[in-house]
C-alpha positions in Angstrom: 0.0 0.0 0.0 1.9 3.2 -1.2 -0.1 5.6 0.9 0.7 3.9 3.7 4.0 2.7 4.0 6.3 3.3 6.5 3.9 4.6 9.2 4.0 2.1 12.2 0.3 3.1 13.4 -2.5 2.2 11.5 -6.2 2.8 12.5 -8.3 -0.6 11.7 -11.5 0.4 9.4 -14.6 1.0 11.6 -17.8 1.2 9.7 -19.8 3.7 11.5 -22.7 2.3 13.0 -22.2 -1.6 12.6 -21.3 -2.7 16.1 -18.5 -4.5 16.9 -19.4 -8.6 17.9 -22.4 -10.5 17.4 -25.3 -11.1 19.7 -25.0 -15.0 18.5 -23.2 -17.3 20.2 -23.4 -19.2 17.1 -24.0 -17.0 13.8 -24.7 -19.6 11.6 -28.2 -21.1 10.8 -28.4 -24.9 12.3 -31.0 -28.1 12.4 -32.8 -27.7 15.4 -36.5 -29.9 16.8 -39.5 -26.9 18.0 -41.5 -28.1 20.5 -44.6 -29.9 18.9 -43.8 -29.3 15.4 -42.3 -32.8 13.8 -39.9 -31.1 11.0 -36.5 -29.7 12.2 -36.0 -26.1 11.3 -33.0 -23.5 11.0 -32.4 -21.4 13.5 -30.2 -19.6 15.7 -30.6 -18.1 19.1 -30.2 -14.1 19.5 -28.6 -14.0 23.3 -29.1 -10.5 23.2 -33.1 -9.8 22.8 -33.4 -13.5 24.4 -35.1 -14.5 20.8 -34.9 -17.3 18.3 -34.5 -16.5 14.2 -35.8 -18.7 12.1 -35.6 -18.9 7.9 -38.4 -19.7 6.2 -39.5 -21.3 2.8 -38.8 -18.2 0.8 -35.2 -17.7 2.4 -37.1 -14.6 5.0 -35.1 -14.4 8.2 -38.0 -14.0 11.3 -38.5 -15.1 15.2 -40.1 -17.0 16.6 -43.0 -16.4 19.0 -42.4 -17.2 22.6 -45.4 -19.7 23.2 -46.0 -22.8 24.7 -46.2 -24.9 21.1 -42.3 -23.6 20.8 -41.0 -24.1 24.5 -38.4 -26.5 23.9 -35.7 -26.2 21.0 -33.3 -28.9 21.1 -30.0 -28.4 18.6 -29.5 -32.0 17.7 -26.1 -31.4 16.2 -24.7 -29.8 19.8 -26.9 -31.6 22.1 -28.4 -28.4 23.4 -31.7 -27.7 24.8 -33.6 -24.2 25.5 -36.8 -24.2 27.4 -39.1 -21.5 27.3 -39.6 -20.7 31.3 -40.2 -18.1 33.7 -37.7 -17.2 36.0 -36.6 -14.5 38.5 -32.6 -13.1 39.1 -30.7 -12.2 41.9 -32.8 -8.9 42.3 -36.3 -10.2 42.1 -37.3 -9.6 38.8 -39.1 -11.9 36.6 -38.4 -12.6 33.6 -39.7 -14.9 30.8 -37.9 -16.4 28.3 -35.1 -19.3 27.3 -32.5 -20.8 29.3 -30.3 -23.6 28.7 -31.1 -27.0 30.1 -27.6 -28.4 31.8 -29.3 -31.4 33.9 -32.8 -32.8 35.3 -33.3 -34.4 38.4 -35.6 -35.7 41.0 -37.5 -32.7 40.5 -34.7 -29.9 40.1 -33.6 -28.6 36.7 -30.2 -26.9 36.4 -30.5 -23.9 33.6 -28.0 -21.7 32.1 -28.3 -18.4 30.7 -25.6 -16.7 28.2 -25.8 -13.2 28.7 -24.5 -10.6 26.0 -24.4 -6.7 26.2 -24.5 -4.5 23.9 -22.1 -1.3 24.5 -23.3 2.3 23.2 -20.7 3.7 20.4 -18.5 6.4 22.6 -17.3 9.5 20.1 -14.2 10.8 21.6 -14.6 14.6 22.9 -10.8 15.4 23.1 -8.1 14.8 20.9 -6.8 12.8 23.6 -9.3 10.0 23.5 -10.1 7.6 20.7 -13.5 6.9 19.3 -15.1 3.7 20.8 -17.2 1.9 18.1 -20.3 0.1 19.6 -19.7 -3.5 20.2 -21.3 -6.7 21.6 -19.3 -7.9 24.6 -20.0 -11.7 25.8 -20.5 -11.6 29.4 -20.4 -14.0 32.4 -23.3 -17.0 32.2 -26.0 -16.9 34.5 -27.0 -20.4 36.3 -30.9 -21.0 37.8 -32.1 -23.9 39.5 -35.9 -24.7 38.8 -37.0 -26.3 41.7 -41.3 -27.9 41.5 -42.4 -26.5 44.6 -40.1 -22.8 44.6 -40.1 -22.0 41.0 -36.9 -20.7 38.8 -34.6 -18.8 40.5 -31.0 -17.5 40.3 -28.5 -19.9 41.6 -26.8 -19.4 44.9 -23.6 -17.6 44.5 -22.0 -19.4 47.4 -22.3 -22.2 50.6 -24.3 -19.9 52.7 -27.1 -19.0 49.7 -27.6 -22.6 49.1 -28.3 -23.2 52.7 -30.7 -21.1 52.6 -32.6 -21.7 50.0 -32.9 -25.5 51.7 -32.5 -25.0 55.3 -34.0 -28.4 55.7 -31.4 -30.0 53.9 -28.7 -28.1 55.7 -26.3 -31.6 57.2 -26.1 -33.0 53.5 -25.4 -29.9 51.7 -22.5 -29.0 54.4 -21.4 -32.5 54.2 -21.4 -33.0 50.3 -19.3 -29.4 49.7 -17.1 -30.9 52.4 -16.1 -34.0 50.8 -16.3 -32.0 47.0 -14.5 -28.7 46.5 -17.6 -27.0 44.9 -17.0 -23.6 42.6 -20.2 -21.8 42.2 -19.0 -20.3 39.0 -18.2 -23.6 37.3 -20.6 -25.4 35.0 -19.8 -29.0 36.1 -19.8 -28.5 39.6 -23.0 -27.1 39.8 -24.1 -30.1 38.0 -22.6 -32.6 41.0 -24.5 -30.5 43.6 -28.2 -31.1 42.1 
């Protein structure tokens, strides 16, 4: 490139207003069984707005209701299963929409949410700053525990939060993380403690 050589800084092309990322774990289309419906369909899952894309017949890109008839998706190809649920976080709030089913058992459900912001373009106001395009930033997962009589809720961040959530289970629970070293942020050691 003759306009550019030997400069040692080079600004990488932003295209102004396309962010930065995806809001797709996965971008690309895949095979995936809808609840009732006996044909597989392509689709992919928007972590962002919490919304599955489907294409149609005539090749149109859309999303899929949230309603019971769609409530489970199952990826055959990655062994991955959403379920259509309602569910409340750490602060309370309910929500309704899909999370990743890790594990069932005797009546408690380990779920997983992927969690993707989306960061505001930042325009530099000195000379001293650089322009920060808008960007998609993949964020920490989320885990809940679905239990029949309690509901969905955020999983406990620690010993003490587990306890109480099952006081009456309090000798097996302190026993268990005795004997395993549990770490509340890890995927398959949340799956030992259901």
């Amino acid at each position: 490139d003759p306009n550019n050589s030997g400069k040692i800084f080079r600004n990488p092309i932003y295209q102004k207003g396309k962010p930065i990322g995806s809001p797709y774990q996965q971008k690309m289309f895949a095979l995936a069984k809808v609840g009732t419906i006996d044909q597989k369909s392509l689709l992919r899952y928007n972590i962002f707005n919490d919304e599955f894309e489907f294409i149609t017949s005539r090749k149109d890109t859309l999303i899929l209701d949230k309603i019971e008839d769609f409530a489970t998706i199952f990826f055959t190809e990655i062994n991955k299963k959403y379920q259509l649920t309602t569910y409340t976080n750490s602060k309370n709030k309910l929500f309704y929409g899909y999370l990743i089913n890790l594990k069932e058992i005797n009546g408690f459900t380990l779920f997983k949410k992927e969690n993707i912001t989306f960061m505001e373009e930042k325009i530099a106001k000195t000379s001293l700053e650089v322009n920060m395009p808008a960007k998609f930033v993949k964020n920490g997962d989320t885990f809940f525990l679905k239990n029949k009589e309690k509901g969905t809720s955020e999983f406990p961040e620690n010993k003490k939060g587990l306890l109480k959530l099952f006081p009456d289970k309090k000798e097996a629970i302190e026993s268990f993380l005795k004997e395993n070293k549990i770490d509340f942020d890890s995927e398959s050691d949340l799956m030992k403690i259901i």
